[in-house]
N, C-alpha and C positions, 0 to 999 in steps of 0.2 A: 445545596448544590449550585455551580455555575449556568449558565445557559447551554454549557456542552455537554453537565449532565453528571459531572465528576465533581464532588467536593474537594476543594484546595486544601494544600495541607501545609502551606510556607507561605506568608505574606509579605512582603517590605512595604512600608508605608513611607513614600518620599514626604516629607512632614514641612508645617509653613516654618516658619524665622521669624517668627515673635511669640514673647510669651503667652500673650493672652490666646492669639491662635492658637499654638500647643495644647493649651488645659480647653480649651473647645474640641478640639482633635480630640480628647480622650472619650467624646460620646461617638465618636468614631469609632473610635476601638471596641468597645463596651458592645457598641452591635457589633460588629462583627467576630466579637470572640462569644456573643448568643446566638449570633445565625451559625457560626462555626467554630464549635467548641472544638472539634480535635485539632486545630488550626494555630501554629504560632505566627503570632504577628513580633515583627521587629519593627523599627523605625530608624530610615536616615535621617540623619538631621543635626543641626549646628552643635557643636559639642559641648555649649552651654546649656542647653535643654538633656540633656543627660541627667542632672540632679531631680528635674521635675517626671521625665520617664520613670527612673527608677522609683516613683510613688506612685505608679500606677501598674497594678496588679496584672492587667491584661497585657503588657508588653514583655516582649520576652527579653529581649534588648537594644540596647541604641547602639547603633550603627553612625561614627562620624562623619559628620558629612566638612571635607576635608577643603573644599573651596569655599568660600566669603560670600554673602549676600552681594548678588550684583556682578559677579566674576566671573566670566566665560569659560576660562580653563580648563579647558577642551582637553588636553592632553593628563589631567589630574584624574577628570572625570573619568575618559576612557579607562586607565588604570586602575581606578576602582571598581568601575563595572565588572570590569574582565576578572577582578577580584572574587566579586562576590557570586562568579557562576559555580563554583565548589558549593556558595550554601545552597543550592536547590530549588530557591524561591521557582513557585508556578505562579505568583500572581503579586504583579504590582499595584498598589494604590498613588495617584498622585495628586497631592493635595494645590501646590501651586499653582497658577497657569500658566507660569513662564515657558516658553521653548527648551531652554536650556535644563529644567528642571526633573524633562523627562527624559535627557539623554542616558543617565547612569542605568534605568531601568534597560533601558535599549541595548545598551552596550553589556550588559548581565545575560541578553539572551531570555529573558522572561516573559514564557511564553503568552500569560494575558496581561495587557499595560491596560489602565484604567485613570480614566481622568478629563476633565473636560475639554473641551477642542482648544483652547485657550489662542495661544498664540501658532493658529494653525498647525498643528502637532498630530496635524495626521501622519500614519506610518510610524510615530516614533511609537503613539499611542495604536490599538488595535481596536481598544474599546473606547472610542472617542463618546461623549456626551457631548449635547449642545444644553445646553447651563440657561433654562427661562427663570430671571431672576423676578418674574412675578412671582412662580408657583414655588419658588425655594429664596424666599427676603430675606434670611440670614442666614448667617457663615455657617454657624452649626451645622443648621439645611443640608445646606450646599458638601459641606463634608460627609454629611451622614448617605446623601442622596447616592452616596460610590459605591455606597456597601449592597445597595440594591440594585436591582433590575432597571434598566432605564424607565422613565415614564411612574413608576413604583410614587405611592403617597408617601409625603415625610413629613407626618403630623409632628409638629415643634412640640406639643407636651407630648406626646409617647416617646421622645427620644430620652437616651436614659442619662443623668447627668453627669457632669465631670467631678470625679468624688476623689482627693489628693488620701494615701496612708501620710500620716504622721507617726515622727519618731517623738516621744517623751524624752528618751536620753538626751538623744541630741539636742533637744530644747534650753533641757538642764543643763548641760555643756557648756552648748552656747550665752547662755543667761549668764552661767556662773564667770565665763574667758570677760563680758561683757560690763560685768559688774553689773548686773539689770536687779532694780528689788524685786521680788515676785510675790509679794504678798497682799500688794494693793491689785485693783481690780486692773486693766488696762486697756486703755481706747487706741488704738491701732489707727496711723495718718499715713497716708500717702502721698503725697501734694506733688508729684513729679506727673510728667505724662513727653515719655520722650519725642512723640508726634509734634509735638508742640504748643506756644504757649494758648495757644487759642481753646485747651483741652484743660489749661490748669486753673482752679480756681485759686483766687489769688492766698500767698500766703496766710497775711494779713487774719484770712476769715478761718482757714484751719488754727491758726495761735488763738481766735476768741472761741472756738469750740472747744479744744484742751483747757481752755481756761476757767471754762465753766464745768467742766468736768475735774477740775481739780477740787473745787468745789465741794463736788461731789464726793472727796475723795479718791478720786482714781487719779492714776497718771497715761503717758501716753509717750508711744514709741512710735517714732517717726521712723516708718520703712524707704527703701529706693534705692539706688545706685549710687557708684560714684559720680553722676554726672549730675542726679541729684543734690548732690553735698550741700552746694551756695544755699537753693528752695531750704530743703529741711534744716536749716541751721537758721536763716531767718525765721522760719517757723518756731524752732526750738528759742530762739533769743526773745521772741514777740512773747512767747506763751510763757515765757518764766521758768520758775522751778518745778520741778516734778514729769519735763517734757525731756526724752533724752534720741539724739540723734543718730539714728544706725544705717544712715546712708551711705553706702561706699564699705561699710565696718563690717559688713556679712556674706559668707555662702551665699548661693543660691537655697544650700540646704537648711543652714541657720533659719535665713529670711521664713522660709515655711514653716519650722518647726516653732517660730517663737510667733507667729503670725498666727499659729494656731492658739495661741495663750488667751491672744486678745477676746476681750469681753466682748467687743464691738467695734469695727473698720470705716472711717471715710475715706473715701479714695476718689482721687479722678478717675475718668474711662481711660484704661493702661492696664499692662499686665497683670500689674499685683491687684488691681479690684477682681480681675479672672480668678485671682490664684484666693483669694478670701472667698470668692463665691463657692469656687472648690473646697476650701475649709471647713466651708458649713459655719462662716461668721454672720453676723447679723450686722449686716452692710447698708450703708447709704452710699450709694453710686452718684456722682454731681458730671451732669451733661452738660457744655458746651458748644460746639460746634462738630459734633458728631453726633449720632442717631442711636437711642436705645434699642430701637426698633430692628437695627442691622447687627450691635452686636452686644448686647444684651449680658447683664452678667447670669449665669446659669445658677438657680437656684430654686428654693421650693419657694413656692408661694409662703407669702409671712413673713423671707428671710431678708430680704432686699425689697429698699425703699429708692425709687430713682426718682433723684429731686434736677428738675431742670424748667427753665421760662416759657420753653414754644414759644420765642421769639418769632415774628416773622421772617427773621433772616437767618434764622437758625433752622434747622443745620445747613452750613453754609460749608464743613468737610476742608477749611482751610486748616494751615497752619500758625498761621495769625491771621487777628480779625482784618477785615480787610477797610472796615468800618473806621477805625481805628479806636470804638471806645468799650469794647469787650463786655459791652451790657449784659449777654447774655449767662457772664458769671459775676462779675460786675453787682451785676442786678440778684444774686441771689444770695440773702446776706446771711452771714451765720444763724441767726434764729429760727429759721427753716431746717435748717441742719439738726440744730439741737432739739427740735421736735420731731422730726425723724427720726432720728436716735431715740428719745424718750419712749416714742411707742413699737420701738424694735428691743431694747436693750434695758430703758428704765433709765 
């Protein structure tokens, strides 16, 4: 029950705009579709993250969210609000801190707004929070911390973790559209991190890791975007044969289902190491100039290996080193990698 005493029975969850927040969001959900099972939770949110909802059981549906990261659109927003007062919602969740983020909830008429005081968001919010980023140091935290009572503990291991459904068909599909062999084992790379390059290790050392894994006999599927392409295709040309490049070439829903295939994932800190933690792959996460500590990829103990320097000037949270010599990925050379993997995957 709420603090008024009535258990909600319609939730909209205003959701963040990136992927890796997204599949964090889903230990979001997960409590609160346990503290309130007869409760549907839907989610607004960028119409890209639609493919990743619909693999998470606890949502009932995605709701578009129909202005751009960054866009005031004031008059789009109203008209959605005012939209969505037909579905009933009694209780919003709002995951960003922008100001803007919590107008649609406002303008729905929903009777409790929940979400931290952010960008001074009192009134639009009712249940405003003030957000001590000692006692909640990760996003998870910080997301989970809505679902509860203010002041309430949010023990980082009892929160439950973000766990994606997988389609097998779709896998097959996509593999077969792909031309992908599926019968060697496969190491799963990511080498993209759209934050910047201060995040990516360098190609370079993903093509000596597939390379030694070719070895091994396996090959290896370079995941990521189209924005990706140039990275994984030097990766792809570095590492030779048996490495094949699907950046730019997949769904969102593709990316997941074949992502599940992999034996084993390296990734930079970026969406797709989230969406492998959710997997249930057995992952090495490579840190640069961001903090495991803050967003961590979610996982059981045993399944993720986070290989990074503790440089003194790391994390430094830029988007290039500002150093100018990128030591802190720089410096971590593929043979830590490949024994990472070793004692995660064999």
């Amino acid at each position: 029950m709420d603090e008024a005493g009535s258990a909600p029975r319609r939730c909209l969850i205003v959701g963040p705009s990136w992927v890796g927040d997204m599949i964090m969001a889903q230990s979001l959900f997960k409590l609160l579709a346990a503290r309130h099972p007869e409760m549907t939770i839907d989610v607004l949110a960028p119409a890209w993250s639609e493919p990743l909802l619909a693999r998470m059981p606890e949502v009932r549906r995605a709701v578009a969210q129909p202005v751009g990261h960054g866009r005031l659109a004031l008059g789009e927003r109203y008209r959605l609000g005012r939209s969505l007062r037909a579905e009933g919602y009694d209780w919003a969740v709002v995951l960003p801190n922008s100001l803007k983020s919590a107008l649609i909830p406002w303008f729905a008429g929903i009777p409790r707004r929940t979400g931290f005081v952010g960008e001074f968001r009192y009134g639009l919010l009712n249940d405003a929070r003030r957000l001590d980023k000692s006692a909640l140091p990760r996003t998870v935290q910080r997301f989970a911390a809505l679902a509860v009572p203010p002041r309430a503990p949010v023990v980082l291991e009892q929160l439950p973790l973000p766990r994606l459904s997988v389609d097998a068909e779709s896998g097959e599909a996509a593999a077969q559209r792909l031309g992908l062999e599926t019968g060697q084992p496969v190491l799963g790379l990511c080498p993209g991190a759209e934050y910047g390059p201060a995040k990516r290790w360098p190609a370079e050392y993903f093509a000596a890791v597939a390379r030694h894994y070719r070895t091994l006999g396996w090959q290896s599927w370079v995941f990521g975007s189209e924005r990706d392409r140039e990275i994984a295709e030097a990766v792809c040309r570095d590492a030779g044969p048996g490495c094949v490049n699907l950046a730019g070439r997949t769904t969102l829903t593709e990316a997941t289902d074949l992502m599940a295939r992999c034996r084993a994932v390296v990734s930079n800190d970026s969406g797709l190491m989230h969406l492998a933690a959710a997997l249930q792959r057995p992952l090495v996460a490579v840190y640069g100039s961001s903090d495991p500590g803050f967003t961590p990829p979610l996982a059981a103990a045993g399944a993720v290996r986070i290989e990074r320097l503790g440089l003194a000037c790391s994390p430094c949270f830029e988007r290039e080193c500002p150093l100018g010599h990128l030591e802190c990925l720089r410096g971590l050379h593929p043979e830590r990698v490949v024994r990472a993997l070793a004692r995660l995957a064999g």
